[in-house]
C-alpha positions in Angstrom: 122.9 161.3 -140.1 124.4 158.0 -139.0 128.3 157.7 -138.1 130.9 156.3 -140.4 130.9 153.1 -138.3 127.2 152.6 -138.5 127.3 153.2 -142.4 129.3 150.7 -143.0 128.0 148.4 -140.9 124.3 149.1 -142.5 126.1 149.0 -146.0 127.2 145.5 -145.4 124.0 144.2 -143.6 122.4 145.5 -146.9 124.9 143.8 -149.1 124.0 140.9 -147.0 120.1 141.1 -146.9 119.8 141.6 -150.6 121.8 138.7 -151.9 119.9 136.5 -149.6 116.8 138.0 -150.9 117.6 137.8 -154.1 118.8 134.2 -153.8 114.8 133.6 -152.7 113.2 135.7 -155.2 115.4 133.6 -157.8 114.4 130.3 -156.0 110.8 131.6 -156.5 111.1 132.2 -160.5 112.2 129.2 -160.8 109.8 127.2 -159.2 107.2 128.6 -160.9 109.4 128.0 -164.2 108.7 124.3 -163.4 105.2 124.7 -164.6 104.1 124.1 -168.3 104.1 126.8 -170.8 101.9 125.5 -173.1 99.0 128.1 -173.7 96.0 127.8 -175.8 95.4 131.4 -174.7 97.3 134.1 -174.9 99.4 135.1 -171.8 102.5 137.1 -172.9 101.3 139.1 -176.1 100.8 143.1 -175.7 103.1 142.9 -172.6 103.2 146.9 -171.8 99.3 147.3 -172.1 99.3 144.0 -169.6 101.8 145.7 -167.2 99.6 148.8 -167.5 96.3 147.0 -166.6 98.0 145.2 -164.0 99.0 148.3 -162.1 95.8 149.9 -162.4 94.0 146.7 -161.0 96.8 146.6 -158.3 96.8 150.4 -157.2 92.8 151.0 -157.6 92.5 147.7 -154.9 89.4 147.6 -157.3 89.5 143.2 -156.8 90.1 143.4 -153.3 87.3 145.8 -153.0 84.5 143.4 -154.3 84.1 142.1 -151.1 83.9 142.8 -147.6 84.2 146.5 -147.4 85.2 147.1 -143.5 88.4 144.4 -143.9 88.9 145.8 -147.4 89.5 149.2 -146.1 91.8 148.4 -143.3 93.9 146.5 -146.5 93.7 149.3 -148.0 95.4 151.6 -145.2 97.8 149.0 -145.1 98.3 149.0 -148.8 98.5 151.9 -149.7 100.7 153.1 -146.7 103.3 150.8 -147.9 103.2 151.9 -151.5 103.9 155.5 -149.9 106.6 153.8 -147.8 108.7 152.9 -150.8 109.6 157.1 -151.1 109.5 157.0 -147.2 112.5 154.1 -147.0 113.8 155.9 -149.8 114.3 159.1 -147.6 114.9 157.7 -144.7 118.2 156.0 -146.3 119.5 159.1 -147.6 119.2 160.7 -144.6 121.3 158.0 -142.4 123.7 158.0 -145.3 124.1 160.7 -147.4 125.8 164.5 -146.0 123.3 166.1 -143.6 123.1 168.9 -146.4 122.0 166.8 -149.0 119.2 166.1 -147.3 118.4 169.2 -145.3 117.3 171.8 -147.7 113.5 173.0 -147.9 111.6 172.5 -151.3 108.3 173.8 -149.9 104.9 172.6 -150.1 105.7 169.9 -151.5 108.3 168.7 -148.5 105.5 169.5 -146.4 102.8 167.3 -148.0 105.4 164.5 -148.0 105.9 165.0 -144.4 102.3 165.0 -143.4 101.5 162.5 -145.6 104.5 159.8 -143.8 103.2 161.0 -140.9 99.1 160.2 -141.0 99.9 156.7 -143.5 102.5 155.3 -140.6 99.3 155.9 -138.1 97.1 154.6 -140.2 99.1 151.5 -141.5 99.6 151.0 -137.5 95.8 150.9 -137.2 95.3 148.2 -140.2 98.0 145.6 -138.8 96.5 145.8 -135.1 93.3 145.7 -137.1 94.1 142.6 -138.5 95.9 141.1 -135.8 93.2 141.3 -133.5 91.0 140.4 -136.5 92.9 136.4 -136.7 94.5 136.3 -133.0 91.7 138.2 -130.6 88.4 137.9 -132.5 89.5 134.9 -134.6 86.9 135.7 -137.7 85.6 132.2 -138.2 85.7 133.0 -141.9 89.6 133.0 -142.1 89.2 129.1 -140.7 88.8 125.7 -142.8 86.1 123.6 -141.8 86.7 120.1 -140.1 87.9 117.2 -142.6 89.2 119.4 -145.4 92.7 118.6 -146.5 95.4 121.1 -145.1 99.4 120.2 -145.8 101.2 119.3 -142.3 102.9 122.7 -142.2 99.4 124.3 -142.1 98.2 121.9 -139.1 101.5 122.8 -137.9 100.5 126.7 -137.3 102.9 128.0 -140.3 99.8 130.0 -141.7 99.4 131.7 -138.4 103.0 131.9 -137.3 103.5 133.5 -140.6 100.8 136.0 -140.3 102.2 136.8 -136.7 105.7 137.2 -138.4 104.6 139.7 -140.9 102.4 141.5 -138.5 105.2 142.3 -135.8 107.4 143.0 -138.6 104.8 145.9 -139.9 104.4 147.1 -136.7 108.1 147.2 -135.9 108.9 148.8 -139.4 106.6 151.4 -139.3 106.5 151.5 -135.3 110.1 152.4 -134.9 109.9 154.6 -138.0 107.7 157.4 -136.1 109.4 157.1 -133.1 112.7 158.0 -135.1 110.5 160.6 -136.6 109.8 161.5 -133.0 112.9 161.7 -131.5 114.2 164.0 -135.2 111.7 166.7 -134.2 112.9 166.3 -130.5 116.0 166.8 -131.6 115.4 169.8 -134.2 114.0 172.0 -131.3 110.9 172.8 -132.5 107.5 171.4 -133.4 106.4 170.7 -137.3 102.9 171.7 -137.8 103.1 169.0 -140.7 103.8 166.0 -138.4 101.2 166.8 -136.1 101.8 161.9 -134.3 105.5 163.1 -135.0 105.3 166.2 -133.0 103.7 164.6 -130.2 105.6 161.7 -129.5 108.3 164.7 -129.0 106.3 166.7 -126.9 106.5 163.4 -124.8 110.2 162.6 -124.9 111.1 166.5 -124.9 113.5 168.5 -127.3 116.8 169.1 -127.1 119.9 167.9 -129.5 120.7 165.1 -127.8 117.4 163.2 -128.6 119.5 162.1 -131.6 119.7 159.4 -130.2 116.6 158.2 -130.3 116.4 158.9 -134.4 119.3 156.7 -134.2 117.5 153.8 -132.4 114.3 154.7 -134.4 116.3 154.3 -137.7 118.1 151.5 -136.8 114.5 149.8 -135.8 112.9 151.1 -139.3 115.3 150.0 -142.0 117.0 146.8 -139.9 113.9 145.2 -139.9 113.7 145.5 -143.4 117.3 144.1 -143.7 115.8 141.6 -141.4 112.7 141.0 -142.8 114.1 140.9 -147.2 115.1 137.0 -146.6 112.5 136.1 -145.2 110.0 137.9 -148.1 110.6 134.8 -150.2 108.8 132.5 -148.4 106.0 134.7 -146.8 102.4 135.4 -148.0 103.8 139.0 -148.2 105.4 137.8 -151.6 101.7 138.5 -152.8 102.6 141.8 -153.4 104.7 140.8 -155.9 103.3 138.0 -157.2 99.8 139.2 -157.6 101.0 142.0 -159.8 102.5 139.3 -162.4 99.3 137.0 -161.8 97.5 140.0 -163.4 99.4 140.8 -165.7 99.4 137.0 -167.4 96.0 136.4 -167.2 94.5 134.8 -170.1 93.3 136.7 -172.9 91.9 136.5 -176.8 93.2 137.6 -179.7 91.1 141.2 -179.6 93.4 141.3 -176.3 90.3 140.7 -173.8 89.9 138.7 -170.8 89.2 135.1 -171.9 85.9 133.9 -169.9 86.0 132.4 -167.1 83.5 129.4 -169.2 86.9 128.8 -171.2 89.5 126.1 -170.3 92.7 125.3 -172.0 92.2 122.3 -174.3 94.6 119.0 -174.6 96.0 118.5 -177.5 95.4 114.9 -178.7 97.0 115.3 -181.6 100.3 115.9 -179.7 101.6 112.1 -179.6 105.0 113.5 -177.5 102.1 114.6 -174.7 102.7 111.7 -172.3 100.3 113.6 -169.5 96.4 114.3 -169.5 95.6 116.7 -166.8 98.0 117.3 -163.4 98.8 114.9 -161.5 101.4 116.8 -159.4 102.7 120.5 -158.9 104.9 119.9 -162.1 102.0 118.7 -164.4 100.2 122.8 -163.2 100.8 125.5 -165.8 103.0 128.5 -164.6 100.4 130.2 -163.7 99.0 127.7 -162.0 102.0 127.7 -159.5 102.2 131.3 -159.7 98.9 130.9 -158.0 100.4 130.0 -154.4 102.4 132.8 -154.3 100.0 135.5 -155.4 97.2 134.1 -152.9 96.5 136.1 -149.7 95.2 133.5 -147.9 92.1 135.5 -147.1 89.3 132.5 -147.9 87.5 135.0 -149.8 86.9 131.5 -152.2 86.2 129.3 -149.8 83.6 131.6 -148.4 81.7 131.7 -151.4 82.2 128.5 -152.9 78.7 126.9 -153.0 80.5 123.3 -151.9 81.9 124.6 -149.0 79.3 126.8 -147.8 77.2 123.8 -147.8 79.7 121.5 -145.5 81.3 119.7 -148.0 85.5 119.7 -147.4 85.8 121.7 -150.8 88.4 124.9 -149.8 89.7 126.4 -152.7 91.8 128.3 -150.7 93.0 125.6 -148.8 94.2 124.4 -151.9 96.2 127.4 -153.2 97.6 127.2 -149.4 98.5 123.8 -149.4 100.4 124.0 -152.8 102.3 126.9 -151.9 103.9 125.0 -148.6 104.5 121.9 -150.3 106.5 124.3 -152.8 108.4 125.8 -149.8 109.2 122.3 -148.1 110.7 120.8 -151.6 111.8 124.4 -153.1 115.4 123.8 -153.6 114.9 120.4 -154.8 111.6 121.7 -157.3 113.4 124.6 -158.5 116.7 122.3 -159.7 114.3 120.2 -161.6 113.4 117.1 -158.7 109.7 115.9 -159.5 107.3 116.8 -157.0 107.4 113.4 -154.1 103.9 113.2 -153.9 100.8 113.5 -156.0 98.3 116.6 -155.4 95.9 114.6 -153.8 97.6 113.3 -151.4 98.6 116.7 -149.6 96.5 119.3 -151.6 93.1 118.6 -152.2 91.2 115.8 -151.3 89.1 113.6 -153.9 86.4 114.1 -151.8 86.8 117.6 -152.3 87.7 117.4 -156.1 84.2 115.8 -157.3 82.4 118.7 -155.0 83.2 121.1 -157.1 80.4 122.7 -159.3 82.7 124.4 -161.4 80.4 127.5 -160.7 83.6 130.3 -161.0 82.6 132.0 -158.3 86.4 131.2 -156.7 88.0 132.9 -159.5 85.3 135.7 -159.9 86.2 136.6 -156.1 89.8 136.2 -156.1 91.2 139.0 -155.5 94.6 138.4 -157.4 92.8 136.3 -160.4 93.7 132.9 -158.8 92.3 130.0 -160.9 91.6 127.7 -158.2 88.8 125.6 -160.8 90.8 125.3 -163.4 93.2 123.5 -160.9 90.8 121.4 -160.2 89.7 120.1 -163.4 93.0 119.5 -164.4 93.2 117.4 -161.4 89.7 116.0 -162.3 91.4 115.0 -165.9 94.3 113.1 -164.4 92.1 111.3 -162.3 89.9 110.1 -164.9 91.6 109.9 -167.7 95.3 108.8 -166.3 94.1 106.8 -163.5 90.4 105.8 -164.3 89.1 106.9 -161.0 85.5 108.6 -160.8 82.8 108.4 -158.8 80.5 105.7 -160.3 77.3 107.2 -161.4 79.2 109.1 -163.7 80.0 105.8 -165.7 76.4 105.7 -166.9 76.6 109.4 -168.1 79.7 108.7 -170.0 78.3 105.7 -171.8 75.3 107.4 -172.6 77.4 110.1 -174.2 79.3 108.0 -176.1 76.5 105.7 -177.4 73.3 107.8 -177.7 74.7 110.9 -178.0 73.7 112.4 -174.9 74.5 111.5 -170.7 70.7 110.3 -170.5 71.5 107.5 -172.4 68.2 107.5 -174.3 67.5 107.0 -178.5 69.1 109.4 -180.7 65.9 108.9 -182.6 63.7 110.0 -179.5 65.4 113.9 -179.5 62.4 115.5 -181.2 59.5 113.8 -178.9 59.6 117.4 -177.5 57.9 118.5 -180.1 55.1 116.3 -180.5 52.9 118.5 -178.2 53.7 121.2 -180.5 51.0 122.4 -182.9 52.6 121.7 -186.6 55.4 120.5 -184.9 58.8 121.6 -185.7 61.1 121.9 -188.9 64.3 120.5 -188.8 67.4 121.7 -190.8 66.7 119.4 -193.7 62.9 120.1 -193.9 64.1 123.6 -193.9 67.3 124.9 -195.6 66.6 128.8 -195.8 66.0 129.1 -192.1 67.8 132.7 -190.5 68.3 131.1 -186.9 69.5 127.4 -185.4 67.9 126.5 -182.1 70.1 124.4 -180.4 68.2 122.5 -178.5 70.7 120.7 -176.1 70.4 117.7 -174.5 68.0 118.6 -171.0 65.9 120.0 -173.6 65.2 117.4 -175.9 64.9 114.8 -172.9 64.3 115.7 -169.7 60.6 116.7 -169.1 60.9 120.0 -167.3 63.1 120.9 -169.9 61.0 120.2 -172.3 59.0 122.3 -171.3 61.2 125.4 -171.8 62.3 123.9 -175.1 58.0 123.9 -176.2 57.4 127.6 -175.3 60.9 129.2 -176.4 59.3 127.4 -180.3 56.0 129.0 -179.1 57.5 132.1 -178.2 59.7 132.1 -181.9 56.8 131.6 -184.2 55.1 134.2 -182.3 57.5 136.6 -183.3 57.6 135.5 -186.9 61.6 133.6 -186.6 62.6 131.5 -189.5 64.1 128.9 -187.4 65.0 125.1 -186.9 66.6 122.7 -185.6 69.2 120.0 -186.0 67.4 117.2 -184.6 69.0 113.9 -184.7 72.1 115.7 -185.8 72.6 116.9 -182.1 74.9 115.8 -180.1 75.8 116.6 -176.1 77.8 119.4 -176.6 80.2 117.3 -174.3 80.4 120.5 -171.9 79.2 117.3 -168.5 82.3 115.3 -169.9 84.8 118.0 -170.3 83.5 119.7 -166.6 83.8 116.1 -165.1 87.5 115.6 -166.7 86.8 113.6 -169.3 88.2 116.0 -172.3 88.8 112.7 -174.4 85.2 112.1 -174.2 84.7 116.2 -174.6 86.7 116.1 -177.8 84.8 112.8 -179.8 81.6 114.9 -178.5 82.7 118.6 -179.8 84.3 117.3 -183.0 81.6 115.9 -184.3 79.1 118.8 -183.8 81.6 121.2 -184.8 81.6 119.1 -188.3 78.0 119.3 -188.7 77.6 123.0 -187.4 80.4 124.2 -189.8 78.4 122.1 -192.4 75.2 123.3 -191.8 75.5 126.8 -190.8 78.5 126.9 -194.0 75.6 125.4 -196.4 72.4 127.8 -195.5 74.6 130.8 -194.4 72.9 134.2 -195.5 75.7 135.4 -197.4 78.9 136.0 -196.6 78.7 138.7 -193.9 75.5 137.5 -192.3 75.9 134.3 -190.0 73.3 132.6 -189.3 72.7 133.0 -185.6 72.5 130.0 -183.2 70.0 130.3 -180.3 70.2 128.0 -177.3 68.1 128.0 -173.9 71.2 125.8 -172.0 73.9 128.2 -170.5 76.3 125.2 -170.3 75.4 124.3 -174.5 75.9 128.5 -175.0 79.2 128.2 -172.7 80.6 125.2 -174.9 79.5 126.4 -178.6 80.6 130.1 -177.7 83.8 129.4 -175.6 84.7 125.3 -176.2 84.3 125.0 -179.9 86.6 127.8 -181.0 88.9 125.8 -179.9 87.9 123.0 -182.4 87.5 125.7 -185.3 83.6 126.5 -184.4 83.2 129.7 -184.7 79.5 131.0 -184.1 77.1 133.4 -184.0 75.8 131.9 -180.3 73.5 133.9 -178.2 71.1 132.7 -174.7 67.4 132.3 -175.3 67.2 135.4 -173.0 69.5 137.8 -175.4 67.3 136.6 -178.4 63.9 136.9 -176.9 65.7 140.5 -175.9 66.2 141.8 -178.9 63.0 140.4 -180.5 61.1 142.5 -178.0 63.9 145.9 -178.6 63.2 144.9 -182.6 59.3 145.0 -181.3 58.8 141.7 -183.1 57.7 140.5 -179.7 55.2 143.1 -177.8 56.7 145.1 -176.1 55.3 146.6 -172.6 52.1 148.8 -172.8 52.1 151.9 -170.9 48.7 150.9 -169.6 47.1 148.8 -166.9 44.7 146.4 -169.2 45.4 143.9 -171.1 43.9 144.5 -174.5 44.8 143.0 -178.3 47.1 145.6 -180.2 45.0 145.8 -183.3 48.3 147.7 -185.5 50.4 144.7 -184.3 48.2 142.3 -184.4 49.4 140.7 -181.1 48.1 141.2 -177.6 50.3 143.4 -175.7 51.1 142.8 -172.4 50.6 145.6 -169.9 52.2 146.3 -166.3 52.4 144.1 -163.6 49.4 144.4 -161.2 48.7 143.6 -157.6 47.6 140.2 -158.4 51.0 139.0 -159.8 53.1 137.2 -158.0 56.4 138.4 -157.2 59.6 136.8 -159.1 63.1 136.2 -158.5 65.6 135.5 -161.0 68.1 132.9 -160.5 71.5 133.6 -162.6 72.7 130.7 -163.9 76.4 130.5 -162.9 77.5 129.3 -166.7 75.3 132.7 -168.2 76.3 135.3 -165.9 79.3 134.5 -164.1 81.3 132.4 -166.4 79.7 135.2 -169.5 78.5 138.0 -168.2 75.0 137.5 -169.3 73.0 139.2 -166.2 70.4 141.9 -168.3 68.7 140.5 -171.0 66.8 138.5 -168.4 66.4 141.1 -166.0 64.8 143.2 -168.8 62.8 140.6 -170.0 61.4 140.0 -166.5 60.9 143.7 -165.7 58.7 143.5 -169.1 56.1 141.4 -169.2 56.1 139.5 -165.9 55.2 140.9 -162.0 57.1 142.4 -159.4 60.9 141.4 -159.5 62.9 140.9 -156.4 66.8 140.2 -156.5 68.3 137.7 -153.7 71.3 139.0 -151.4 73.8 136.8 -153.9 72.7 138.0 -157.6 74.7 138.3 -160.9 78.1 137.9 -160.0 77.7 136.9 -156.4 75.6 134.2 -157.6 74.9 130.8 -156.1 75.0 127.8 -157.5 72.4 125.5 -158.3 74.6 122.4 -157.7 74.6 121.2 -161.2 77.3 122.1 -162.8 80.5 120.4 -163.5 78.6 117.1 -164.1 77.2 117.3 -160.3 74.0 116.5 -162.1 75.0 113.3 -163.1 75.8 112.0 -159.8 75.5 112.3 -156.4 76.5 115.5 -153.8 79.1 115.2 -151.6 78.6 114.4 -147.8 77.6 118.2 -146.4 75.2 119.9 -144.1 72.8 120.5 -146.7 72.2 120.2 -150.6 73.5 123.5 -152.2 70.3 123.2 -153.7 68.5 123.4 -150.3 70.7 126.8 -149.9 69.7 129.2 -152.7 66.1 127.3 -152.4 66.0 128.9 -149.0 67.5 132.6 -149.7 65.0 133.0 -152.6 62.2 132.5 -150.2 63.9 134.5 -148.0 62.7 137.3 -150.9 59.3 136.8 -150.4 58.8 135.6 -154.0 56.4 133.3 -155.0 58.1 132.4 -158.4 61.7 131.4 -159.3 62.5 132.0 -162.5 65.0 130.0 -164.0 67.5 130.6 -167.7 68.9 127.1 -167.1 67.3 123.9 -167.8 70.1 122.4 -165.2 69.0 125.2 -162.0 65.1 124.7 -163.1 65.7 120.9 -162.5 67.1 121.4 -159.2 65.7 124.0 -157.6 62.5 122.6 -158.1 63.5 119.3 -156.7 65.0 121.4 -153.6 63.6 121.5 -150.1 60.5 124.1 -150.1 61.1 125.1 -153.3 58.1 127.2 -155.0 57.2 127.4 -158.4 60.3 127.2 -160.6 60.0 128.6 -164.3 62.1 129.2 -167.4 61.9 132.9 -168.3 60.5 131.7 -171.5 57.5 129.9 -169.9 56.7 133.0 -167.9 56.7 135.2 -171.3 54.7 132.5 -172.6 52.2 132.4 -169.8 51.9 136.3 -169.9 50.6 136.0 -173.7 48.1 133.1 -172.5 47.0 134.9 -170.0 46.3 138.2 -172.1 44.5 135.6 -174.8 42.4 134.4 -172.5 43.9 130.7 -172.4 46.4 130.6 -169.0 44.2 132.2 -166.8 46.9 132.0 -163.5 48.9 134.9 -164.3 53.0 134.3 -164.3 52.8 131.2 -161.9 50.0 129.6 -164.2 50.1 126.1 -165.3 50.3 125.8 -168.5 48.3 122.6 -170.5 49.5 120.0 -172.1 52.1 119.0 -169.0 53.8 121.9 -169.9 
């Protein structure tokens, strides 16, 4: 029990501490009240079922644990320690300053557990910090570094990121450091050893009992909670104000109106209607949303993003956590100024992220699928991406000629509208379109890559194969396809984006409105593009499309669960199923070659699409192998976010190049593909092997069984197919 003197004076430090505190926490709010609050998706509604979830995300560490296990459990000591350090603070206070009998009685077990368990977590915490400590200052984990040329704010090149590391550290081991001493010294002093402090009990073995080693509970307390008095100012502007901030960051992530997660695919639209909206896309930390800025408190700084992120991981200066970084100290040099209202001095790209940087980014997701407190580092960047070509008209070059094939022809190729069904001259009967066809059950979209570009086309001639063999009433729009606008809208041009998705959103609602089934039954639209699925099923909602939009993988799925496609034979040969009237293809033998799937970062990550091609695989091709990064911890292709419309970024290697090499790396002999976009450049990569559509491996299985392929999965197929 402290003295009167030292109760007062604690009292008045506390008075102190929290009203400076509280001044920062305030300063914070407002800040990130600078930042629009203009949602297309829903941030705010079902508020105590959004605090819920984001306690149970928080508590479970279930996001921080999606990556690297040893450092993750080390956070988790530390975590979790603290979170039992709010009752330990609690107790320790009311023991300084409440009557020694208040505090003194015995409630049993449960006192006991509480006592073992302050005891073990203050150890523990002790051997997290030093953990991580030696984990930046001794071993310096090359993976919590930025590489050479990216952009870093003059605060970071300063050292603030590792002084502030250092700052929090000794303040953790301090806190919780002088805290079991003080422990220590109360056993000391209480004459006897507790069996349920086992650390406490021997630092007083050490010091030696007797009543006047309350003096060292004194120091020990004084050491505990003044560092917290110390330490509450300073919160404010540390990257320990995660713990704070990433529990909001949860807690207003996006969500639909059936009160799920919004997919990563989605972006928040501009409303060109709005004639008061003077800005397209964010120019500076003002033009972000909230959240946005909410971001660069809630980030940990642990690079987890950059790590992953196909850009950087292939040399380029793209650091998606050096953005979040940079942001949050140009907030905390200009925060009194920001908060009152001031515009932001300088423009994002000048201190946050490089252009360089913006136009490497493949918009793959993988930032925001490893975040571990849901920062939404790519949407930052398109925004940026949207300012920059829509506000200031600056782009690289080769993505003029995709533009102004998109807004002439139709598509980024720039070639005849009228030329969109050449695909299906190699086709036997051809194909029906819309017109020639009104009754048809299921619209394949055929997208862009699959009307024009020849390896596509190839995809786009065996999914028809593959659909007649099953018996689909089908067809397509033919020259009423347009780009789905998805390279446009990824590349910043949403103006572009909008013309694009307006215009097929017209002729889908009028088309899929004039042949719909009835009233219950929409008719279903089947594409073989992830980016065309992630547009028609995410985008166009936006616009007032709402469709029935599945992959060609999910549809040539359930054909084969419906058994309107053969399913596997439990036998070895391969023999016609006379009932069915269709070959059925039997298990994979020796002589096949082994196949990896490549996930397609706009189908699984951005949708969550992983299975259907798995299981399609696993079916009626050879022996599947999965690469180290699979389904969610997919790499990129380099394609995405209108990468293939001009050239990469200055790097080590094409990103390509990368997943090229770690597919060979599983000893398969075939790639398969669900993009059109990855088919295209993996098979243009470095080494690359055979790269095929799922569809053209189910394709080649039935040739092969017919007697026609003859080269099991990796096969050629006629016709330049």
């Amino acid at each position: 029990m402290l003295t009167t003197p030292e109760k007062i004076l604690f009292i008045v430090l506390a008075l102190v501490s929290l009203w400076f505190a509280f001044v920062g926490f305030r300063r914070v709010a407002r800040i990130v009240g600078r930042g629009s609050r203009r949602f297309h998706y829903d941030r705010l509604g079902g508020l105590p079922r959004r605090v819920g979830a984001s306690l149970t995300r928080t508590l479970s560490q279930a996001t921080v644990f999606k990556d690297r296990p040893v450092v993750s459990f080390f956070h988790a000591l530390v975590f979790y320690g603290f979170v039992y350090y709010l009752l330990v603070n609690g107790f320790d206070a009311a023991r300084g300053l409440l009557p020694a009998a208040w505090t003194a009685f015995d409630i049993g077990l449960p006192g006991h557990l509480f006592r073992l368990g302050a005891d073990v977590l203050s150890v523990l915490i002790l051997v997290g910090v030093v953990f991580f400590l030696v984990r930046r200052f001794g071993a310096k984990d090359p993976r919590l570094d930025q590489r050479e040329g990216t952009l870093l704010h003059e605060r970071v090149r300063a050292g603030a990121t590792r002084r502030d590391s250092a700052i929090v550290g000794a303040f953790i081991l301090g806190h919780v450091g002088f805290r079991l001493l003080g422990e220590g010294f109360w056993v000391a002093h209480e004459g006897a050893p507790d069996p349920w402090q086992p650390f406490a009990t021997t630092i007083a073995g050490l010091v030696g009992y007797g009543p006047d080693r309350i003096v060292g509970w004194h120091v020990g307390w004084w050491g505990a909670l003044g560092l917290i008095l110390a330490f509450l100012p300073y919160f404010p502007r540390s990257k320990h104000i995660h713990l704070f901030a990433a529990p909001v960051k949860f807690a207003v992530e996006r969500r639909g109106a059936d009160g799920a997660a919004v997919p990563l695919g989605a972006l928040e639209p501009i409303d060109f209607e709005d004639e008061a909206l003077e800005q397209y896309g964010a120019a500076s930390l003002e033009h972000l949303s909230a959240p946005q800025v909410l971001d660069a408190y809630a980030c940990i700084q642990c690079n987890r993003c950059t790590n992953v992120c196909p850009a950087n991981v292939t040399g380029k200066v793209l650091s998606p956590a050096a953005l979040e970084i940079n942001k949050r100290h140009e907030l905390d040099a200009h925060a009194e100024a920001f908060a009152g209202g001031a515009e932001s001095p300088r423009p994002l790209v000048e201190f946050a992220i490089s252009t360089e940087a913006i136009w490497a980014c493949t918009t793959c997701g993988a930032c925001m699928e490893i975040c571990p407190v849901g920062c939404e580092q790519m949407i930052d960047i398109i925004d940026i991406r949207r300012d920059l070509v829509m506000m200031q008209g600056e782009f690289p070059s080769e993505l003029q000629s995709a533009f102004r094939g998109m807004e002439r022809t139709g598509n980024p190729w720039g070639l005849a509208a009228d030329a969109r069904l050449d695909w299906a001259d190699a086709l036997e009967g051809g194909v029906r379109t819309v017109e020639e066809h009104p009754d048809f059950e299921v619209l394949f979209w055929v997208g862009c890559a699959g009307s024009y570009d020849p390896a596509a086309q190839a995809t786009t001639r065996s999914m028809a194969r593959l659909l007649e063999r099953a018996g689909v009433n089908y067809a397509v729009l033919g020259q009423g396809e347009k780009c789905t606008g998805d390279p446009a809208r990824r590349a910043g041009n949403e103006y572009l984006y909008y013309q694009l998705a307006s215009e097929n959103v017209m002729v889908l609602n009028e088309t899929l409105a004039a042949h719909a089934v009835d009233a219950t039954t929409p008719k279903k639209v089947v594409t073989t593009c992830p980016h065309c699925f992630n547009a028609l099923f995410n985008d166009y909602p936006q616009l007032g499309g709402h469709y029935d939009v599945v992959h060609h993988t999910q549809f040539l799925d359930m054909l084969v669960r419906e058994g309107r496609l053969a399913p596997l034979a439990p036998t070895q040969s391969e023999t016609p199923d006379a009932a069915a009237g269709s070959p059925v293809p039997a298990r994979a033998t020796a002589d096949d070659p082994a196949v990896t799937f490549h996930d397609p970062c706009y189908l699984g990550r951005h949708n969550g699409v992983y299975d259907a091609p798995r299981d399609l695989l696993d079916a009626f091709v050879g022996e599947r192998r999965e690469m180290r990064r699979a389904r969610e911890s997919s790499f990129c292709c380099g394609a995405g976010g209108a990468q293939f419309w001009k050239e990469e970024e200055p790097g080590e290697r094409k990103v390509a190049d990368e997943r090229v090499a770690e597919a060979m790396a599983t000893g398969a002999e075939v790639i398969a593909a669900g993009c059109p976009f990855c088919k295209v450049m993996l098979g243009s990569a470095a080494g690359a092997p055979v790269v095929k559509d799922v569809a053209q491996l189910l394709e080649e299985r039935y040739e092969r069984i017919e007697g026609r392929g003859g080269g099991g999965a990796a096969a050629t197929l006629p016709a330049g197919d």
